[in-house]
C-alpha positions, 0 to 999 in steps of 0.5 A, a space after each residue: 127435653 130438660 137435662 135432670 138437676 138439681 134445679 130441674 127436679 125441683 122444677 119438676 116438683 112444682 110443676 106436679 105441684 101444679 097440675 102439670 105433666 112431668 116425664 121422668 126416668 126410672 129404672 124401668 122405663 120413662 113414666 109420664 107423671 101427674 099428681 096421683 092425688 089431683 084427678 084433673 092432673 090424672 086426666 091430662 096422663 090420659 089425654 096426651 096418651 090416648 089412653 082408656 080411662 078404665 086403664 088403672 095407672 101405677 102409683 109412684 111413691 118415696 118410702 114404704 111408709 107413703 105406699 102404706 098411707 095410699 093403701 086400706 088393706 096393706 098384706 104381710 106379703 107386701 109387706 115383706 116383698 117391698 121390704 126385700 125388693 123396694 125401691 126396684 122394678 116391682 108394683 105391689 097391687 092392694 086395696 086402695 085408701 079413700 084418698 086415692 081418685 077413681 081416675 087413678 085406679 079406673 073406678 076399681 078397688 085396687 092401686 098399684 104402688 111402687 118405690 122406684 129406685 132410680 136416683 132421678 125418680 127418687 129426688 124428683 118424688 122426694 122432692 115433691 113430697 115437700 111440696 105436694 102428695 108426694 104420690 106420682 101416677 105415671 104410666 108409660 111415657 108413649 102414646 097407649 099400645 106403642 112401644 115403651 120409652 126407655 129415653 128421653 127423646 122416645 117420649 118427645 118422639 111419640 108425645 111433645 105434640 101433646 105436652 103443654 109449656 108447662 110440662 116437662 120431660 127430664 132427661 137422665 139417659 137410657 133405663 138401666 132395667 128397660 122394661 116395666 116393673 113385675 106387678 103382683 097382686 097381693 090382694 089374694 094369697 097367694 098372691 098372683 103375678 099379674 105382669 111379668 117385668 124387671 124382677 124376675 119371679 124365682 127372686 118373688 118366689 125365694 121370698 113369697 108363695 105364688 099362686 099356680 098361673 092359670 093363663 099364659 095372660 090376661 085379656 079382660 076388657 077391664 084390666 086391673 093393671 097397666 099392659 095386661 091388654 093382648 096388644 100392648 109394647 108394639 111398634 109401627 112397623 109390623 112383628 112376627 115371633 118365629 121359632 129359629 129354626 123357621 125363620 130362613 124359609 120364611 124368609 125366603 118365601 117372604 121375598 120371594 112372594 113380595 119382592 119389595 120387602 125390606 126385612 130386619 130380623 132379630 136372633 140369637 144366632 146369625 145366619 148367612 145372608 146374601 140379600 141386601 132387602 134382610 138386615 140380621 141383628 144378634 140378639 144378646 144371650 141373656 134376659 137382662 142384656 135383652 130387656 135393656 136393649 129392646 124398647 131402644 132397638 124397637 124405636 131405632 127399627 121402627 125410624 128405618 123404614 123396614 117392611 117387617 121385624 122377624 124375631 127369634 122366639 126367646 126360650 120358653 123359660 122362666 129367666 125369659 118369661 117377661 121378655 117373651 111376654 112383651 114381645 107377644 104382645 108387641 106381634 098383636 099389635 098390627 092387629 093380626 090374631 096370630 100365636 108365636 111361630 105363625 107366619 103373619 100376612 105378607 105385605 
């Protein structure tokens, strides 16, 4: 890990320059970055992550004026979106120009673009626009399906065993947001909310019409955008999603069935415990306070040696839409086919 500079970032740009991998902050998480424009550079993203090569990447770029050159069609309804809310955490999806690889954008029609507004990211893409596309491919910076990177040394832990001397990984301290960007599909009008993120849908919606949602999440087995899978954000250790007021009997009979557990439970109100095998975190009382914490805390659980992550439900409200998504998708990911408030199997 390299502390972010001057110096650093305009390392960082030649190594893009270069074909290289460059792992960088911006307000949402750490992205692993290649030159979106070089498909053998776009390879390596896929390669170190063990990610499926017909995943579409999101393009990151330094001004509305290069997101537009990287587009065939660019729709007023990006048009005034990215004029409100870029640079932030928001990917706009659109029909892709010529010069954008099928390595980029999984053999489909579309890219997904955005202008991060983390003063890091910002420098870094500026800086490499000088001396190459300009353009960013950069998912994740973790291993496929794990749990988001939101520091530098998360994207050590899960990928410096598969990052070459040439890479990079600059390190400018937590993300602000700490989760990933909303993405909409404004290929359509309405235009549809793909993935619920860092900016949260009553701000699209002051702004723009939105289509009705017609599923609570897409499952195709070629997905049009990054973390559309059923699984995705989860960490080793397994995750169970529980409504409040289920959590102590499960608790309870969890242990006494499997005397050995060793339990952490996530919530937003702290119940007595007199077990030392149950660790109890509160969980804070607003979205943002969540979504920045919740990667950190994930990775930290993960290191400590527990059995199981029992964690409250969020409320089924739109301020809570994007959290709740992750964290659905975080208790698929011990393969257990289960929904919110179903007990997974003790073990």
């Amino acid at each position: 890990m390299t502390p972010a500079t001057a110096e650093t970032i305009a390392a960082g740009a030649r190594a893009l320059a270069a074909g290289q991998l460059v792992a960088f902050p911006t307000e949402t998480v750490y992205g692993l970055g290649a030159d979106a424009l070089n498909p053998d550079a776009v390879a390596r993203i896929f390669e170190a992550k063990g990610r499926p090569s017909h995943h579409p990447l999101i393009v990151h770029v330094s001004s509305l004026a290069a997101a537009r050159a990287l587009a065939a069609d660019w729709p007023e309804s990006a048009e005034r979106l990215a004029r409100k809310f870029w640079p932030g955490p928001l990917t706009l999806l659109v029909r892709r120009a010529g010069m954008v690889p099928d390595a980029v954008t999984g053999g489909q029609d579309t890219v997904g673009l955005r202008w991060p507004s983390h003063p890091t990211a910002q420098r870094l893409l500026e800086a490499f626009s000088l001396m190459g596309s300009g353009a960013v491919a950069a998912p994740s910076a973790n291993r496929f399906g794990g749990v988001s990177p939101s520091l530098a040394s998360h994207v050590q832990q899960s990928l410096g065993p598969w990052l070459t001397e040439g890479d990079l990984i600059l390190d400018d301290g937590p993300c602000g947001v700490g989760i990933e960007s909303t993405i909409l599909d404004c290929t359509v009008t309405p235009a549809r909310l793909l993935r619920p993120g860092g900016l949260s849908r009553e701000k699209i919606e002051a702004e723009v019409a939105l289509a009705v949602p017609t599923a609570p999440r897409e499952v195709s087995t070629l997905p049009r955008v990054s973390g559309s899978l059923a699984s995705h954000y989860a960490p080793r250790t397994p995750l169970l999603l529980m409504p409040a007021d289920q959590i102590q009997a499960y608790v309870d009979e969890s242990l006494k069935q499997s005397p050995q557990r060793k339990l952490l439970c996530w919530v937003r109100q702290l119940f007595p415990l007199h077990d030392p095998r149950v660790s109890s975190v509160l969980m804070p009382r607003s979205p943002d306070a969540v979504a920045h914490q919740l990667y950190a805390r994930l990775h930290e659980w993960d290191s400590q040696g527990f059995d199981q992550l029992v964690i409250e439900e969020p409320p089924a409200s739109v301020e809570w839409e994007a959290i709740r998504d992750r964290l659905v998708r975080a208790a698929s990911g011990d393969g257990a086919s289960r929904t919110p408030g179903t007990p997974a199997p003790l073990r």
